[in-house]
C-alpha positions in Angstrom: 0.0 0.0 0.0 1.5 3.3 -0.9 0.8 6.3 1.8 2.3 9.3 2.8 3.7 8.9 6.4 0.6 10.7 8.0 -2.0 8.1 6.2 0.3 4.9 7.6 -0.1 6.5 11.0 -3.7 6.6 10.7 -4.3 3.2 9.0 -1.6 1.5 11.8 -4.3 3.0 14.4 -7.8 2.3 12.7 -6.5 -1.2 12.4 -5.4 -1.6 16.1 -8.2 -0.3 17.1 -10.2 -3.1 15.0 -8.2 -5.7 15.9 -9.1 -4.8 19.7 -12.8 -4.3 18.7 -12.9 -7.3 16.6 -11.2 -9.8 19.4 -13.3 -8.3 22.1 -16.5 -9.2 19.9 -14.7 -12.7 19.4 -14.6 -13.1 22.7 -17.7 -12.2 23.9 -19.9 -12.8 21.0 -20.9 -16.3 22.5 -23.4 -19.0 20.5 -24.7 -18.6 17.3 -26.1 -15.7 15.7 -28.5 -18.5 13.7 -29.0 -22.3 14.0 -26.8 -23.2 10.8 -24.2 -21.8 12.1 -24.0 -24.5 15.1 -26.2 -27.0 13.9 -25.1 -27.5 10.6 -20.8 -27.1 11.0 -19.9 -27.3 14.9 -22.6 -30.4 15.4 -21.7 -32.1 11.9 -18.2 -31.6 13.2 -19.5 -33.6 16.3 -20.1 -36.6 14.0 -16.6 -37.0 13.0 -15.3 -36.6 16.7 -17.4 -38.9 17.6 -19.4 -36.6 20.3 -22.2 -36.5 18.1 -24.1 -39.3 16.9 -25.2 -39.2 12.9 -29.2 -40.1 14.7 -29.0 -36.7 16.5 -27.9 -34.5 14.0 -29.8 -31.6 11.6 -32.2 -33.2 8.8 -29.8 -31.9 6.3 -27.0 -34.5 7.7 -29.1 -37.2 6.2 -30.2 -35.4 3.0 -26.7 -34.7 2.5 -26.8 -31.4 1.3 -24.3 -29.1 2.7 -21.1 -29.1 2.0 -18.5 -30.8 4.0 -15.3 -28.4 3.9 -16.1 -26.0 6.3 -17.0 -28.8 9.2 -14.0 -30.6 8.3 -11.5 -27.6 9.2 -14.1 -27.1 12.5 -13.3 -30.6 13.4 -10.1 -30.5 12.5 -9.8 -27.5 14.8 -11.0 -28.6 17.8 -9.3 -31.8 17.4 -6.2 -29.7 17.5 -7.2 -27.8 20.7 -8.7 -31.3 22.5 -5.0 -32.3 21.7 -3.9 -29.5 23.7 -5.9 -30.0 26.4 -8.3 -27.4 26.1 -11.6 -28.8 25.8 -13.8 -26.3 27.3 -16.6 -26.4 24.6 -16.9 -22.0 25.3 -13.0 -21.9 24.9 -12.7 -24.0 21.9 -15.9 -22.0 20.2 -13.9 -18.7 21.0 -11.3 -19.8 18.8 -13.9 -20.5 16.4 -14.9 -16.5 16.4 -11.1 -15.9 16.8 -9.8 -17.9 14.2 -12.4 -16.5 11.7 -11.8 -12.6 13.1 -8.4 -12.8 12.4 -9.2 -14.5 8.5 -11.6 -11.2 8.3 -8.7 -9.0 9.4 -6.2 -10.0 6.7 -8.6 -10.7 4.2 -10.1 -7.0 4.7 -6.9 -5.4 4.8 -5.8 -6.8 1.4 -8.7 -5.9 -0.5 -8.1 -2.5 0.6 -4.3 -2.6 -0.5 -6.2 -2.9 -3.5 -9.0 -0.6 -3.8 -7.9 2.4 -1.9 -5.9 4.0 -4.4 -9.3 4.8 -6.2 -9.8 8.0 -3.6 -6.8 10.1 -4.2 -8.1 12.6 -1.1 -6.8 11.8 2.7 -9.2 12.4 4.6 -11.7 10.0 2.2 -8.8 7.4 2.5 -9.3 7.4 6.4 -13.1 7.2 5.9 -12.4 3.9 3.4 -10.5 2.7 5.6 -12.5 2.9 8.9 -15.9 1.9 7.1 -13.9 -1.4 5.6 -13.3 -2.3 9.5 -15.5 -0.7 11.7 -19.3 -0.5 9.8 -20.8 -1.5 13.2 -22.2 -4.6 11.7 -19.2 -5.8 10.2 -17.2 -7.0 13.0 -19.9 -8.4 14.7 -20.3 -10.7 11.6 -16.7 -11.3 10.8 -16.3 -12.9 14.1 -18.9 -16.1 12.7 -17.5 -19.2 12.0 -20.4 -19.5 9.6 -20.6 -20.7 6.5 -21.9 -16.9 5.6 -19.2 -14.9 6.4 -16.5 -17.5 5.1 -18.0 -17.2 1.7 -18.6 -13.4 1.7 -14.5 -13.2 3.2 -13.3 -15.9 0.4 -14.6 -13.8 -2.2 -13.5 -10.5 -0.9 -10.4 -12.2 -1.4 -10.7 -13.4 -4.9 -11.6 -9.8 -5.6 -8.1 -8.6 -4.1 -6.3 -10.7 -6.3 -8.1 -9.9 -9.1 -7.3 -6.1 -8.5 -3.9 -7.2 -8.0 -2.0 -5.6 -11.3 0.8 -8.5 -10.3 1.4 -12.2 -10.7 -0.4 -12.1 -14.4 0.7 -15.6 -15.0 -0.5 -17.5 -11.7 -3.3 -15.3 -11.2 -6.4 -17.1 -13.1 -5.8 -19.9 -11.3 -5.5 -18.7 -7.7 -8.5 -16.7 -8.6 -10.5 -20.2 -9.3 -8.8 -21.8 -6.5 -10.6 -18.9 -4.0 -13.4 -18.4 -6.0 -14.2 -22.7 -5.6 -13.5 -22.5 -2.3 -16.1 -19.3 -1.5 -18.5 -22.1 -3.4 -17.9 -24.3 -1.0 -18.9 -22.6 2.1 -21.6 -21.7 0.8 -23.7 -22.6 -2.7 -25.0 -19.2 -3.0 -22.1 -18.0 -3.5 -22.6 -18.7 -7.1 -24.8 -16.1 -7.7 -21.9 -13.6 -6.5 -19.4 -15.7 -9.0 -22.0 -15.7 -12.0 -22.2 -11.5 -11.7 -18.1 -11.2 -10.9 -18.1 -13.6 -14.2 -20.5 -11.3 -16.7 -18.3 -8.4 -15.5 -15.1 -9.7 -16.3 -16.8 -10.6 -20.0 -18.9 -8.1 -21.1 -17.3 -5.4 -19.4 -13.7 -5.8 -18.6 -13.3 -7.7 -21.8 -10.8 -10.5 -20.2 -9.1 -12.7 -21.9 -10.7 -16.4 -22.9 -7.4 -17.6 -21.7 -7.8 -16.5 -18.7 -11.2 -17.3 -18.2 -10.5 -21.1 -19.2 -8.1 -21.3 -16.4 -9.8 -19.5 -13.9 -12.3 -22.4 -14.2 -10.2 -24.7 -14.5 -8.7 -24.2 -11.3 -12.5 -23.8 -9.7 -13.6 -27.4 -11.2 -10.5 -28.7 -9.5 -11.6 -27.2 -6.3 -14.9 -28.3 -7.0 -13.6 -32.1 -7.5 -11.8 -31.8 -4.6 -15.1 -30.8 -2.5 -16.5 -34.0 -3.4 -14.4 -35.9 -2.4 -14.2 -34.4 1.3 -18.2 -34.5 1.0 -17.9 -38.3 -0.1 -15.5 -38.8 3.1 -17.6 -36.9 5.4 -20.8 -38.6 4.3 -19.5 -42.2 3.9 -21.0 -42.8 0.4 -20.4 -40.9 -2.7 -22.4 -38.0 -3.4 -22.1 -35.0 -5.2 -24.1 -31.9 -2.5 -24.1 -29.1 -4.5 -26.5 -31.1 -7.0 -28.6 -32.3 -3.6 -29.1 -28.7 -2.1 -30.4 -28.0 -5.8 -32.6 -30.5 -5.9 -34.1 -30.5 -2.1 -34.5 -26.9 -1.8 -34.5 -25.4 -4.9 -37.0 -28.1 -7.3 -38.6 -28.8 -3.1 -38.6 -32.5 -3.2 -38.0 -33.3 0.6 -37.5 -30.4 2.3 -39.5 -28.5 5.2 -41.2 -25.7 4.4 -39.7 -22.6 5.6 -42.0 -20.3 5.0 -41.8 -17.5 2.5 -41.5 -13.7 2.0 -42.4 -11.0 -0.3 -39.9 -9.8 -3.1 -39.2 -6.8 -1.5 -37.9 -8.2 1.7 -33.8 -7.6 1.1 -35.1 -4.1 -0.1 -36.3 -3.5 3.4 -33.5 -5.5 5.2 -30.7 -3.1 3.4 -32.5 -0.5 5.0 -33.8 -1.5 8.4 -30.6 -3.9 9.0 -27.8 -1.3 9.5 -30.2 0.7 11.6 -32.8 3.0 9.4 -30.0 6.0 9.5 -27.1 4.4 7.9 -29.6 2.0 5.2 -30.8 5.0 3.9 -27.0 5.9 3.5 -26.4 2.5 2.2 -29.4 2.9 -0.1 -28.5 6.4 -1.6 -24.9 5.1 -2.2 -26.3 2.3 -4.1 -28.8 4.9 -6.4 -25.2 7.0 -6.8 -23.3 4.5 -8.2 -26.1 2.7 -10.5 -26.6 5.9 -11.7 -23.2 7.0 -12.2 -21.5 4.1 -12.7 -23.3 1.5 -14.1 -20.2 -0.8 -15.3 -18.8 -0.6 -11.4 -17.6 -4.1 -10.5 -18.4 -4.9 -6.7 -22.3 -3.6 -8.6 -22.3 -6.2 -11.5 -21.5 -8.8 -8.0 -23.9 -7.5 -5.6 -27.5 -7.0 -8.0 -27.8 -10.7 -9.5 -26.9 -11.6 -6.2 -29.8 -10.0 -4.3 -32.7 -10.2 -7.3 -31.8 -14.3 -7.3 -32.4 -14.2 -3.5 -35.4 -12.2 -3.9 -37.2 -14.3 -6.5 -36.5 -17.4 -4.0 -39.7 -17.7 -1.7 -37.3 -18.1 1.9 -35.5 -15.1 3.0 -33.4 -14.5 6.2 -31.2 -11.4 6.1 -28.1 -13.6 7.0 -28.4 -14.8 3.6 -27.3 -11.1 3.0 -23.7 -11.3 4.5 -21.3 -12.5 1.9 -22.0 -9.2 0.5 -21.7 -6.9 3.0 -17.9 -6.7 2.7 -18.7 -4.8 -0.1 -20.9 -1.9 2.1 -17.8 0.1 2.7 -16.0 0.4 -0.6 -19.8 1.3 -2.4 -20.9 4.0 0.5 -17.2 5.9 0.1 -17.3 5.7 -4.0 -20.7 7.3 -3.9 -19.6 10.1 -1.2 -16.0 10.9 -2.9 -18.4 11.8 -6.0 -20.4 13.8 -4.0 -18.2 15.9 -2.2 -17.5 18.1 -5.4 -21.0 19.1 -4.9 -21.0 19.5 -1.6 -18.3 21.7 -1.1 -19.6 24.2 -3.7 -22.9 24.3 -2.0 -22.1 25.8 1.7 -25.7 24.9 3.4 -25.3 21.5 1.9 -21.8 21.4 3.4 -23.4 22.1 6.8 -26.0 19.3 6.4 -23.1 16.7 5.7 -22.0 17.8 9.0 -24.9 16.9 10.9 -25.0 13.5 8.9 -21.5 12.7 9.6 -22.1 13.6 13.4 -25.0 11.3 13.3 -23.1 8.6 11.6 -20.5 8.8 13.9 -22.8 8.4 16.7 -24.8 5.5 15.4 -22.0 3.5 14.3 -20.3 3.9 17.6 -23.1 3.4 19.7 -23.6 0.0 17.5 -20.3 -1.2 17.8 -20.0 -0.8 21.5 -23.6 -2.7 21.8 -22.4 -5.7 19.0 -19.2 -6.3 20.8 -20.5 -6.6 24.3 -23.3 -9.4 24.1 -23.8 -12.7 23.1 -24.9 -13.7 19.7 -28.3 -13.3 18.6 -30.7 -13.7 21.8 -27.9 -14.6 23.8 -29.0 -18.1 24.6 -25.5 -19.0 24.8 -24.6 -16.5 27.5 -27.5 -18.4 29.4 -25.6 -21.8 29.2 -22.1 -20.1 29.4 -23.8 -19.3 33.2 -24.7 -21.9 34.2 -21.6 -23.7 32.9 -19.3 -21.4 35.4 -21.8 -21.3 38.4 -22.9 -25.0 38.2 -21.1 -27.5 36.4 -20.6 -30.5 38.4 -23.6 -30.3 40.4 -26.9 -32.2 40.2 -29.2 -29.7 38.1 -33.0 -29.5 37.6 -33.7 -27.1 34.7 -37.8 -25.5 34.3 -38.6 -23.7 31.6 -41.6 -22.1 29.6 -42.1 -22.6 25.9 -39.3 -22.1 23.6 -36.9 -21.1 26.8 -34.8 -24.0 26.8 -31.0 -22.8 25.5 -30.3 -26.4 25.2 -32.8 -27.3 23.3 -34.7 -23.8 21.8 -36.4 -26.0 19.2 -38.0 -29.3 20.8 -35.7 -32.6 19.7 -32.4 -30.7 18.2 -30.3 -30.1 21.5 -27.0 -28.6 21.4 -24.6 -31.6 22.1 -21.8 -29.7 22.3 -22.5 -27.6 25.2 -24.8 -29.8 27.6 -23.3 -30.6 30.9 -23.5 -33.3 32.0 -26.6 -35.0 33.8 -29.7 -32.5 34.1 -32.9 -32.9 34.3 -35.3 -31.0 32.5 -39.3 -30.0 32.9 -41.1 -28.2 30.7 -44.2 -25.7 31.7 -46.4 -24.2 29.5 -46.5 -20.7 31.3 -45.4 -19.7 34.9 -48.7 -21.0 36.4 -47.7 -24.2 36.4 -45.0 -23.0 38.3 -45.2 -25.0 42.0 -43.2 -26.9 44.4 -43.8 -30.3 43.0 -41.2 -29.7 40.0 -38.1 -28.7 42.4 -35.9 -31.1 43.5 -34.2 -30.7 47.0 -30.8 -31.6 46.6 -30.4 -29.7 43.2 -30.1 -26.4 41.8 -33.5 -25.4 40.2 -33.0 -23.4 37.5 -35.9 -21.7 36.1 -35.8 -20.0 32.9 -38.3 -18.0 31.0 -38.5 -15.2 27.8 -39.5 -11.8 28.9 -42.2 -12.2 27.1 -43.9 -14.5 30.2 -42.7 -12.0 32.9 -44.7 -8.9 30.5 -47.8 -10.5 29.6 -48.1 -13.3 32.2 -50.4 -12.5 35.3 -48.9 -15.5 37.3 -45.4 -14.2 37.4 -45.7 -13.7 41.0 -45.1 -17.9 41.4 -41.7 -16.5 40.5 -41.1 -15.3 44.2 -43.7 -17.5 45.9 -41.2 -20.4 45.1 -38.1 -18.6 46.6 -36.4 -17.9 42.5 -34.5 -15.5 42.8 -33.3 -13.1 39.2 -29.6 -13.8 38.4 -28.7 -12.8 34.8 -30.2 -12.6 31.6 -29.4 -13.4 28.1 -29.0 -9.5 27.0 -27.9 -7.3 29.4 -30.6 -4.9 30.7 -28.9 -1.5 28.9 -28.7 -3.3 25.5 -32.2 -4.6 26.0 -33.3 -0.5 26.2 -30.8 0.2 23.6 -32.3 -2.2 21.2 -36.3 -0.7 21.7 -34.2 1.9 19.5 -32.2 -0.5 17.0 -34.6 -2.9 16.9 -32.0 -5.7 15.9 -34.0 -8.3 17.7 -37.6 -9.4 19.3 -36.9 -8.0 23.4 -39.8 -10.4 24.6 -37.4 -13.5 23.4 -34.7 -12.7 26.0 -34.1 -15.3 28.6 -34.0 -14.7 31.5 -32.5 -16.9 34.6 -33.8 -17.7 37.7 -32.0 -19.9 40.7 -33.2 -21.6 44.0 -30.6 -22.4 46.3 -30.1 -26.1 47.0 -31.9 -27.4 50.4 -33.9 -24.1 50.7 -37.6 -25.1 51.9 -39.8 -26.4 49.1 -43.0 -25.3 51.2 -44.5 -22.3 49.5 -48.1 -20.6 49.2 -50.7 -21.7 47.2 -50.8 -19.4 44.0 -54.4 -18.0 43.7 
């Protein structure tokens, strides 16, 4: 990268402080920020160390349709780390989020090495260069060890090399090589390969040559996939043609429901917090408008109008793109600045919304790095882990409250502990002293949702529980009524009763 002395000071800061911000969400970021992410790589990875029977696994362990690289390296990781005695399942996912924040790290300072010399002003370079790291959402995600995020980070990286002006002769083929291996993590992917492809054709003209090898090299990549599938799996099969078939032609999958076209429209908006997805939104209009032929463009549309035509949409299926937020919000603003600083009341008004973006951003990456992924159900678990492993535990808990078991029949293996038993109650009227157990610790958990709207939440301290954490801490919970990043009346929330204290109690009116 080629800055004056005052830009290297600047970039040597901005990425310190990301590689601070980005461990410390690592670290605390705990769980899963959706069930694939656990179910379908850490779990699968179970079946290969032999802590997870095949019987117990996701539905799409027997349909064979997701790829098998990604929980090969997971097993092969924690493998490594049971080797060196570290077997702690909340240590061993940490360097999960660790290993894949420090891939995000290098992965995101090389495609900048690459793009930045686009914007020839400073003080636009620093804005590049703090967006690329510190968009409040992108650390939180580049901390998943999900097959998401290594797609969207394995072709941020084919892009770097791309925009590489060296290594003309080995290129095409490392290009495929990255490019395969963004495939598979995730299928979808394709969709971002297919509009990277058109570009490189009908607008950057590229050579046949090096077209024919770039696939070349991805077929390779491709044929090696199968066979680690055909390992994994015990039996030959080919998944990319089995996800196709199950959930594309729908011949043996579940129905997940389905959303309206305009769903990612709204997500791009409401995601990043209203503020900053207009931002996002405006850039976009800029840059279509402006610059129609613009690369990370020509990836990003086929991309989203593919998902949008599919029926099932989850915003996470947005994330392999979002590495490319940064580089599309400061191309649109280093055109605009011409225009704003000819115009003095507009100059004033970028003021206010650089203040305001400022503050948002901050605000949401002190909130992201703090808590536990998604509802936090794992920061539930991680307690009781620390304050009661080893002793005899009797877990209660309403519908859809259990962390170990949030969806009836699919528990998470890996974290359980040991022998617990379990009773479920419908709501906390069925709360009474013939569930608790006298030589245990009763553990009663519940979603805010039954302490709001439930008139027998008074059981709670009839039977001596007494509040000791839950999933989201309370000033995130009152911070979120604003960011509305998640449902509040899902939180968990954790109750204890001390072992031998008197199970007489009131009768509940």
């Amino acid at each position: 990268m080629k800055f004056s002395i005052a830009t290297i000071k600047s970039y040597t800061v901005i990425f310190g402080i990301a590689a601070i911000v980005y461990i410390t969400t690592a670290y605390n970021s705990l769980g899963y920020y959706q069930a694939d992410e656990h179910y379908q790589i850490v779990e699968f990875a179970g079946s290969k160390l032999r802590s997870t029977p095949p019987y117990a696994l996701a539905w799409e362990y027997t349909a064979m349709i997701r790829p098998a690289l990604q929980p090969t390296i997971c097993a092969g990781i924690l493998k490594g780390l049971s080797s060196l005695t570290i077997t702690d399942p909340y240590s061993q996912s940490f360097v999960l989020r660790l290993v894949t924040a420090i891939l995000a790290l290098l992965i995101i300072h090389l495609f900048i090495s690459q793009t930045e010399r686009q914007f020839e002003n400073k003080q636009i370079k620093i804005a590049y260069y703090l967006l690329s790291y510190l968009l409040w959402f992108i650390p939180v995600i580049s901390v998943r060890f999900s097959s998401e995020t290594w797609s969207g980070l394995t072709f941020l990286l084919a892009l770097a090399i791309f925009l590489n002006p060296k290594h003309e002769s080995t290129k095409p083929y490392i290009l495929g090589i990255i490019l395969g291996f963004s495939f598979l993590f995730r299928f979808q992917a394709a969709l971002l390969i297919v509009g990277f492809g058109l570009w490189m054709l009908m607008v950057n003209r590229t050579k046949f040559t090096f077209i024919t090898k770039m696939i070349f090299a991805f077929i390779v990549v491709i044929a090696m996939g199968f066979l680690v599938d055909s390992w994994f799996y015990g039996q030959w099969v080919f998944t990319p043609w089995n996800y196709f078939y199950t959930t594309v032609l729908k011949v043996g999958a579940p129905d997940f429901g389905s959303s309206p076209w305009y769903y990612y429209l709204e997500k791009l908006i409401q995601f990043p917090s209203v503020f900053i997805g207009i931002l996002l939104f405006i850039a976009f209009a800029v840059l279509v408008i402006r610059t129609p032929k613009n690369i990370y463009l020509w990836c990003i549309v086929p991309f989203i109008v593919a998902h949008s035509i599919i029926p099932h949409k989850e915003e996470r299926f947005l994330f392999p793109i979002i590495y490319l937020f940064p580089v599309i919000m400061i191309s649109a603003y280093a055109w605009c600045i011409g225009i704003i600083k000819r115009n003095k009341v507009i100059a004033i008004f970028k003021f206010i919304v650089v203040f305001l973006f400022v503050m948002v951003n901050s605000i949401g990456i002190v909130a992201m790095s703090q808590k536990a992924a998604g509802i936090g159900r794992m920061a539930i678990t991680k307690y009781i882990h620390d304050n009661y492993k080893g002793h005899a535990m009797n877990l209660i808990y309403c519908n859809w409250s259990n962390p170990y078991d949030p969806w009836y029949g699919l528990p998470v293996r890996f974290y359980l502990d040991g022998k617990m038993s379990t009773h479920h109650i419908g709501d906390l009227c069925q709360l009474n002293d013939s569930l608790l157990q006298p030589n245990a610790d009763n553990i009663l958990i519940i979603r805010k949702q039954d302490l709001d709207y439930n008139d027998c939440k008074k059981a709670i301290e009839t039977n001596h529980f007494v509040f000791k954490i839950q999933s989201i801490p309370a000033w995130e919970e009152w911070l979120n009524k604003r960011y509305k990043g998640f449902d509040n009346n899902s939180i968990l929330v954790l109750y204890h009763r001390e072992v031998g204290k008197s199970m007489a109690s009131p009768n509940i009116n």
